[in-house]
FIDO-300053 format. One record per residue: residue in three letters; x, y, z of N, C-alpha, C in turn. Coordinates in pm, whole numbers, plus 50000, padded with zeros to 5 digits. Example, Ala and Ser with C-alpha at 12.3 -4.5 7.8 and 13.67 -1.06 7.14 Angstrom:
<pts>
ALA513194943150780512304955050780513204967050780/SER512854977550708513674989450714512905000350787/
</pts>
This chain:
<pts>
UNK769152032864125768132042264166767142034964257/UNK766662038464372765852035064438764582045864460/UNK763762036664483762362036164539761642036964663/UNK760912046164726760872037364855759292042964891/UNK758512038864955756982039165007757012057564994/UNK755972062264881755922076264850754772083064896/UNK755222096664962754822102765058753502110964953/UNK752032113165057751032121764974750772128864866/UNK752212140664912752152144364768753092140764683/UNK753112129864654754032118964555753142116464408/UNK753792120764285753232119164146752452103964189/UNK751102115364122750152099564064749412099963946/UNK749332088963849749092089363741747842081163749/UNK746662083663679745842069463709745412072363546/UNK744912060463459743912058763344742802053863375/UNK741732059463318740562059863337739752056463172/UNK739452047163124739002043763061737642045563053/UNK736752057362936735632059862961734542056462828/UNK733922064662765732632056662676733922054062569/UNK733052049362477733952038362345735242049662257/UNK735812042662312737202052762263737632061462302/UNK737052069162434737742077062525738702072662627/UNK739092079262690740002073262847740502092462858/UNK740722090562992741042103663104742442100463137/UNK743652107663127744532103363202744632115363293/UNK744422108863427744802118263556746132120763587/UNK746832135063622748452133263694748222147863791/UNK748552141363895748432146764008749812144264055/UNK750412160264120751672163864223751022170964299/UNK751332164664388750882176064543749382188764454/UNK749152199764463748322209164449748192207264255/UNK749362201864214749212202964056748502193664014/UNK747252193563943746362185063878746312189963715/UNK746002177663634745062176263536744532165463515/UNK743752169263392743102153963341742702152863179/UNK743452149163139743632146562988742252138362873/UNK742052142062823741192136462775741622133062659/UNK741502121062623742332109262501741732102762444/UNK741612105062304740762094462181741662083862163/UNK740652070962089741872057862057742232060961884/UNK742082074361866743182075061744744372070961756/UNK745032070361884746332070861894746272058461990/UNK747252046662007747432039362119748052047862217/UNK747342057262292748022065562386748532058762523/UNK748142043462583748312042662689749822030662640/UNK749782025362552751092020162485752172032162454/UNK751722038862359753112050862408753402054762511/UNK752852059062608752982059462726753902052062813/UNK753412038062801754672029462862755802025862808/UNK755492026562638756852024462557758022035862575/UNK757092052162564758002066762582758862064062723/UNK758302060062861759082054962947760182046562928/UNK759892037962863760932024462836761872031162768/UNK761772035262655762872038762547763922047762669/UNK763242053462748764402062862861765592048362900/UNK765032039562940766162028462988767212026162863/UNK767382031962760768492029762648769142040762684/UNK769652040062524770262053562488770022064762491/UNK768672066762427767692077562448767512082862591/UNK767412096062517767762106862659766272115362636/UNK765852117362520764362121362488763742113362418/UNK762312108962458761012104162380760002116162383/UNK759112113562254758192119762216757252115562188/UNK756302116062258754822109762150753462122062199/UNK752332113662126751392124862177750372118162165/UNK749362124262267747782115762245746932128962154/UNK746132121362120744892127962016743802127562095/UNK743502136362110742642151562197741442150462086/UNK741432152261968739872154861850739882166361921/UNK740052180561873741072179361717742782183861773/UNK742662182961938744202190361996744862178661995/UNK746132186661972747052173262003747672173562159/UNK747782164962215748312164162351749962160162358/UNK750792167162353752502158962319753282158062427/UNK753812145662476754322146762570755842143862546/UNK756582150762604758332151162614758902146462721/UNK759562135062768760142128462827761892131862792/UNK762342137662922763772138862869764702131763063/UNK765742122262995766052118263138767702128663120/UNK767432131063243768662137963330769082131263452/UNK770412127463411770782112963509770002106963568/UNK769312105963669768432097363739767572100463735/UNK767022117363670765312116663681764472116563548/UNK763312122163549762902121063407762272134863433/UNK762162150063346761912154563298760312151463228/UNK758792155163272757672153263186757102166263146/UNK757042169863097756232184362994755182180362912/UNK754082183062923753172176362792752542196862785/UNK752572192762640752222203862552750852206362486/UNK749742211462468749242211862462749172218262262/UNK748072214262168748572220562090747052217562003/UNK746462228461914744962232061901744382224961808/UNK745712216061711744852211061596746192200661568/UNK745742184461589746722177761581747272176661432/UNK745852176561313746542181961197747782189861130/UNK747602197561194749232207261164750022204661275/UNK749802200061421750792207761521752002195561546/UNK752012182061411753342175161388754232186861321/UNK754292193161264755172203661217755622216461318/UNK755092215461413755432227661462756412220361619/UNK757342230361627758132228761755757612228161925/UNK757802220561974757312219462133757272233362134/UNK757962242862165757952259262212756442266062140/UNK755602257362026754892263661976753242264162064/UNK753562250062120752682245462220752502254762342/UNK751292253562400751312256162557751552244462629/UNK752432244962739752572238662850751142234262937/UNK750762225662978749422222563065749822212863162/UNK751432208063166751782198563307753572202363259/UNK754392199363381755892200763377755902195563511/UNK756542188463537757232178863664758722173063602/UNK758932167863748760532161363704760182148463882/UNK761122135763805760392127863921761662117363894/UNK762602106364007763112097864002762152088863853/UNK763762080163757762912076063655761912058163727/UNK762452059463826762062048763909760872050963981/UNK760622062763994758972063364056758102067663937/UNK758802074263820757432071963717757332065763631/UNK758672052663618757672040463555757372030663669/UNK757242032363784756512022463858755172033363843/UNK755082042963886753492050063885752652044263778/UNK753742047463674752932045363493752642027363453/UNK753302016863549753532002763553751842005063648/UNK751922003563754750702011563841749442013963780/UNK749472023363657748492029863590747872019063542/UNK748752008863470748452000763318747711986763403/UNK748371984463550748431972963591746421972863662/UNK746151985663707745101988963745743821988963650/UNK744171993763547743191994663418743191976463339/UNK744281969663363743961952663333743201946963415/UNK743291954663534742681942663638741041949463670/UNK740841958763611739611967763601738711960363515/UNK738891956563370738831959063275739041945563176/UNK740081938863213740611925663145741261931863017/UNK741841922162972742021926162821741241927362704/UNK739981915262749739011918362642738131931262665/UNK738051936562804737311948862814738021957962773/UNK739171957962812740121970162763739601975662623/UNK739741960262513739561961062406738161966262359/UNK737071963162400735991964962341735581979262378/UNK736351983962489736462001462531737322007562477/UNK738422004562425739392011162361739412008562194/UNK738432003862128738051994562015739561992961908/UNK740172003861920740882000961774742691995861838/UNK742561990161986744041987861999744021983262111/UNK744451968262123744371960162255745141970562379/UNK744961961462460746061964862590747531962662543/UNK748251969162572749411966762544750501960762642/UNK749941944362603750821937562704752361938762664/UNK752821937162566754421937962541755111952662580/UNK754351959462557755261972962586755661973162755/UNK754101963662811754191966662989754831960363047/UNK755211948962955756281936463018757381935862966/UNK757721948962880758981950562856759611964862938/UNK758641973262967758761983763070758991976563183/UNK757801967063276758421962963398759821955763375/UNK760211941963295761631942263289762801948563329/UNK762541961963220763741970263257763591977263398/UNK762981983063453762291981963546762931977663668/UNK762221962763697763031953963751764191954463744/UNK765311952463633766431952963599767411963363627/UNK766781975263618767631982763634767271996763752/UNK766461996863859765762003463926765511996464048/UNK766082001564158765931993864323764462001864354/UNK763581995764377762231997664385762161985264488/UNK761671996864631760891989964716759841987564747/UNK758681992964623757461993564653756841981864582/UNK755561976964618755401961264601754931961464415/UNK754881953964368755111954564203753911938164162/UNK752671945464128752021929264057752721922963953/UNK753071915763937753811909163815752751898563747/UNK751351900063788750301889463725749641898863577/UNK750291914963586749291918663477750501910263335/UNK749411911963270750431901663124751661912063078/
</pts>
């Protein structure tokens, strides 16, 4: 799968790390926007890069979800040969809405994107917020869950490994 210098309206993901235990995740396609708003109940920006990764196996769907206080935010990753499938669901009370089926959710984003441009976007995201931030800032803004260097250096790996990506790649974040 290749990569190559992506045009305006090309998926962009950015994290935005805001007062103590918040962060924003932005995703922008061409005219389609949101912006997520994410407690550190959840290591949401580690699932994030891990739900990507697990696509480079066997796994054909990942699931995880960020915690909204009190919505749950769930996102579904499903790869179809070369692309990835993203849906995040929206859902009113993370308390109950582990029991209930994606279909129970509202939809609030659906794209489909080479799996090679959205874990470089989402590599992108993580690599921007280290070099923002450090790891000890990360930490003292995100209080209950470092940066998640292993998940990001096991995402770029595969990555690397298995994805022709021509677009330039920092390899200094940890």
């Amino acid at each position: 799968m290749s990569v190559e210098q992506a045009p305006e309206a090309a998926f962009q993901l950015k994290w935005e790390l805001r007062d103590h235990g918040w962060a924003r995740c932005h995703l922008t396609e061409g005219s389609q926007k949101v912006s997520l708003s994410v407690s550190y109940c959840t290591d949401a920006l580690a699932d994030l890069v891990a739900g990507i990764g697990g696509l480079y196996s066997q796994q054909h769907t990942t699931r995880f979800f960020f915690d909204a206080e009190p919505q749950e935010l769930r996102w579904v990753l499903r790869a179809t040969d070369e692309s990835v499938e993203v849906t995040i669901y929206k859902f009113t009370d993370v308390a109950v809405s582990p029991d209930l089926p994606d279909s129970d959710g509202t939809v609030i984003w659906r794209s489909t994107h080479p799996r090679p441009v959205f874990a470089h976007t989402v590599l992108d995201a993580a690599q921007q917020v280290v070099t923002e931030h450090g790891e000890t800032g990360y930490r003292s803004k995100w209080v209950l869950h470092p940066f998640p260097v292993g998940p990001v250096q096991d995402l770029r790996r595969l990555h690397l490994r298995d994805d022709v990506c021509e677009l330039p790649h920092d390899l200094s974040c940890p």
